[in-house]
N, C-alpha and C positions, 0 to 999 in steps of 0.2 A: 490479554487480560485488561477489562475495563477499570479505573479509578475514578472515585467520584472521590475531590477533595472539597472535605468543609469546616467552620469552623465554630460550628454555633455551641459546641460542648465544652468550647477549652474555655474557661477565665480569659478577659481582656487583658489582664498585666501581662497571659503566656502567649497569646497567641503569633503576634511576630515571632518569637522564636520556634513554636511550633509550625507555623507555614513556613520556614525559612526551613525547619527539616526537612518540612513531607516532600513541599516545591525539589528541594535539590535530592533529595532518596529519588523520588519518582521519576524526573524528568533529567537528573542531572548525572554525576557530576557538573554543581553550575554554581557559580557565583550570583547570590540574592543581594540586591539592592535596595534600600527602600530609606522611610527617615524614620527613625524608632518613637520620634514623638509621635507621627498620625496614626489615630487608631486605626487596625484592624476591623473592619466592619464586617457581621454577618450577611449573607449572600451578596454583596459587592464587593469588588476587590480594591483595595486603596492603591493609589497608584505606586509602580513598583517595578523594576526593573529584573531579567536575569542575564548570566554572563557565562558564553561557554569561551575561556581564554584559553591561549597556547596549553599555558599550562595544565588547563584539567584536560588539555588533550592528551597531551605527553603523557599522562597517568594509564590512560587505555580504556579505552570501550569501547561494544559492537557499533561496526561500522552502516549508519542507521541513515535514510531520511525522513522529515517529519514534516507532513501538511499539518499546519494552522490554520482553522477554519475560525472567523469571530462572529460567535453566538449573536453579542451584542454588544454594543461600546467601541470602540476603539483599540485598536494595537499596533504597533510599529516593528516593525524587524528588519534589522540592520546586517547584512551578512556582506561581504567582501565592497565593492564599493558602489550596493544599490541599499536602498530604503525603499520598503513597500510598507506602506502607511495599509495597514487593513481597515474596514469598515464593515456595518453589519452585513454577514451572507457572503464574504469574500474570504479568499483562502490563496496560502501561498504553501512551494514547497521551499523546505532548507534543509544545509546539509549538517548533520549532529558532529562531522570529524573535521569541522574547518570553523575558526571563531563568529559567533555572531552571538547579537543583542538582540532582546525580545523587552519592551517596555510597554507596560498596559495601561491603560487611563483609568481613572475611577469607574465604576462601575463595570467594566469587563468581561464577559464570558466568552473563555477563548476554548476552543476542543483541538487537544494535538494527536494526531495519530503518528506512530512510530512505523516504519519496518523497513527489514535491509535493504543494504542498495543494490544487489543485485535483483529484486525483483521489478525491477527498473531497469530495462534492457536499452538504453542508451550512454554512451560514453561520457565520462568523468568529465572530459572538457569540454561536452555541450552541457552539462547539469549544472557546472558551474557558472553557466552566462542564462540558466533561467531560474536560479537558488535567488530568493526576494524579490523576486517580482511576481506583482497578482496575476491570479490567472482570473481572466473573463468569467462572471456569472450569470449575465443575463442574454445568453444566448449560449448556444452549442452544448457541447458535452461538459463546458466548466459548468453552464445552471444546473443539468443535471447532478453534477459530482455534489454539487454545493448542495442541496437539495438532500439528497442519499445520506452525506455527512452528518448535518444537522440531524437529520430523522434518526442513526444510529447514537450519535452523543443523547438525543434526547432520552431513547430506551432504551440505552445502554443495560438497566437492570431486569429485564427481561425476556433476555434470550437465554435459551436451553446452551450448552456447553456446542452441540453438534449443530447447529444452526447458524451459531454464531463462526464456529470453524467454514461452513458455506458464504457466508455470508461477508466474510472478509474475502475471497476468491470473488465475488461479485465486484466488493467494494474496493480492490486491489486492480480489476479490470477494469473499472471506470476513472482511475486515477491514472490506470497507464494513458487511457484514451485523450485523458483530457489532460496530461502533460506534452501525448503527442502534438495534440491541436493547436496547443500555446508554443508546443518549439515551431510548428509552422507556420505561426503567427509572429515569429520574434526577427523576422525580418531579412534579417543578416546573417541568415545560415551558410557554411560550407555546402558544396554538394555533396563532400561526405556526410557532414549531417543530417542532411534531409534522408540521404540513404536512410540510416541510424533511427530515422524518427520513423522515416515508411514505412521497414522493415519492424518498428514496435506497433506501430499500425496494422500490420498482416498478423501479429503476433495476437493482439487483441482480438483482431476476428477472427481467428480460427480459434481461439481460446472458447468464443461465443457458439463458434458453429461445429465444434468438436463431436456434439450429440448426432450430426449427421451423418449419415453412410455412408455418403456419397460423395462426401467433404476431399478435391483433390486440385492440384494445382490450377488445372484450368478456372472452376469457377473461382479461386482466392485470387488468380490475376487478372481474373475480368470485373472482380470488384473492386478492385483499386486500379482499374485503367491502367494494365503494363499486361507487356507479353509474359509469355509461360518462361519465354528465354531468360527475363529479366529476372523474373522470380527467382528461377534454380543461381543465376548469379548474386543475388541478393545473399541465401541461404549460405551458397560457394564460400562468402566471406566468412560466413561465423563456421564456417567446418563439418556444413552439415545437408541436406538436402530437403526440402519442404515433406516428402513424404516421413520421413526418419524424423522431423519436428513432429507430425501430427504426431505420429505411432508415439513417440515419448511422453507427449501430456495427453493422450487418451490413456496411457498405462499411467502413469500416476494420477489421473484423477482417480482410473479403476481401484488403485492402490489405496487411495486415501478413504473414498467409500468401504472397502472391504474392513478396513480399520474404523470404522464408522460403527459404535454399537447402534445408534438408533436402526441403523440401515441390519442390522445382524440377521433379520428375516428374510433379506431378500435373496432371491439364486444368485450364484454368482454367476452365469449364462444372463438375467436380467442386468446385473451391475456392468457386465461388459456390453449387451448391448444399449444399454441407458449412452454409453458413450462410443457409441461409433461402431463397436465390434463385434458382430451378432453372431457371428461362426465359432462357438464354446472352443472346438479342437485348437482352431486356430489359436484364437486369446490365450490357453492355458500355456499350449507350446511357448509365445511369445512371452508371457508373463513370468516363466519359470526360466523360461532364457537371461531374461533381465534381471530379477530379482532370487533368482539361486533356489525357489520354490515355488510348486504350485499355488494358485490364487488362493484355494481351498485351507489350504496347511497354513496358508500366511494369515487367512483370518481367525485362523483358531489361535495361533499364537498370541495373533495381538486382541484378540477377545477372550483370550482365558484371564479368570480372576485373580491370579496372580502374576499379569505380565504388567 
């Protein structure tokens, strides 16, 4: 869900304490800071601090990370014992279940994106050594992410409901990419980390190349320069084997389209081959394996009017 917060409708005497609600509704539980004497100003932000302490942790909430991209202006974020000072076009990730400070300078436009930490397939104790610090923008896969970011904050009010659901699966695979890039960039990795980061590397591209047919260990380890041996060891750690990866997110993208009303006209022989699986007998067998029903029956379900 997109939020555009603004303030040009409330009275000057309310507006501090109405941005000090929506800020902590929407982004928080969070601790607002600010000086009650400086006005609130229409489309700039006066400068202003938020605070996520022990304590609003202790209370409970979804376990989330949140890229900060700044629009414009200036922002700082303080998370365990780094400060990443952002500037216009740069962006950092932080973690929402571990204390940190977000302080903005006048004028500010900063865009946050939320989502869980598991769709971050790297370990808790390398995220925590790349939580506030910028990731690169004017080269690699961070220009791109930064670039993607800004262009969805900006038309945030103009996506169809099912577009935007694609559309975050776009913009969810360029953040994995370009968080891989910057842990291979942070210098002073484990070897197990690099694993961790490679292996979300192979993740991302087969995530890209899932549409093809053909898509099988050989070509995923000759695009990342390692044997087919490494690979299946790679896989071996997380409990699973590279063909058993594909097969699970070509059925759940299959799944997520069939639940897709825009897509409600298409065959489902078409939705399975759009991803990988052109053999109907096959898909259906495998799909009603996994999911307890045929593709068929599951789209009625979740597209009848009252589901």
């Amino acid at each position: 869900m997109a939020v555009l917060i603004r303030t040009e409708d409330i009275p000057p005497e309310q507006r501090h304490d109405a941005w000090r609600s929506v800020v902590c509704d929407t982004l928080g539980p969070l601790d607002f800071r600010s000086d009650p004497g400086t006005p609130l100003r229409v489309e700039t932000s006066t400068p202003h601090s938020v605070h996520r302490t022990p304590g609003l942790i202790r209370r409970g909430s979804p376990e989330l990370y949140r890229v900060a991209l700044t629009m414009s202006g200036q922002a700082c974020l303080l998370q365990g014992d780094r400060v990443a000072l952002l500037r216009p076009g740069e962006f950092t990730i932080y973690d929402f279940n571990r204390p940190y400070e977000l302080a903005y300078d006048s004028g500010v436009q900063l865009a946050v994106f939320s989502f869980p930490r598991e769709m971050l397939a790297l370990p808790g104790d390398l995220m925590a050594r790349l939580t506030a610090v910028p990731v690169r923008t004017d080269t690699g896969t961070g220009a791109l992410t930064a670039l993607l970011l800004r262009r969805v904050a900006l038309d945030m009010d103009g996506y169809q409901p099912a577009s935007a659901a694609r559309l975050s699966a776009v913009v969810m695979n360029l953040i994995t990419a370009a968080v891989a890039e910057h842990a291979d960039q942070a210098g002073s990795l484990s070897a197990e980390s690099r694993e961790q980061t490679l292996l979300m590397r192979i993740h991302a591209f087969i995530e890209q190349h899932l549409g093809d047919s053909d898509l099988a260990p050989g070509p995923v380890a000759a695009a990342h320069y390692i044997s087919v041996r490494y690979l299946y060891r790679l896989f071996e750690w997380q409990g699973t084997t590279v063909a058993a990866w594909i097969r699970h997110r070509r059925l759940e993208r299959c799944r997520a389209d069939l639940a897709d009303p825009a897509l409600g006209g298409a065959p489902v022989s078409a939705v399975a081959a759009r991803w990988g699986m052109p053999d109907p007998a096959h898909f259906n067998r495998l799909f009603k394996r996994t999911y307890g029903m045929p593709p068929a029956e599951y789209r009625r379900a979740c597209l009848a009017p009252d589901s």
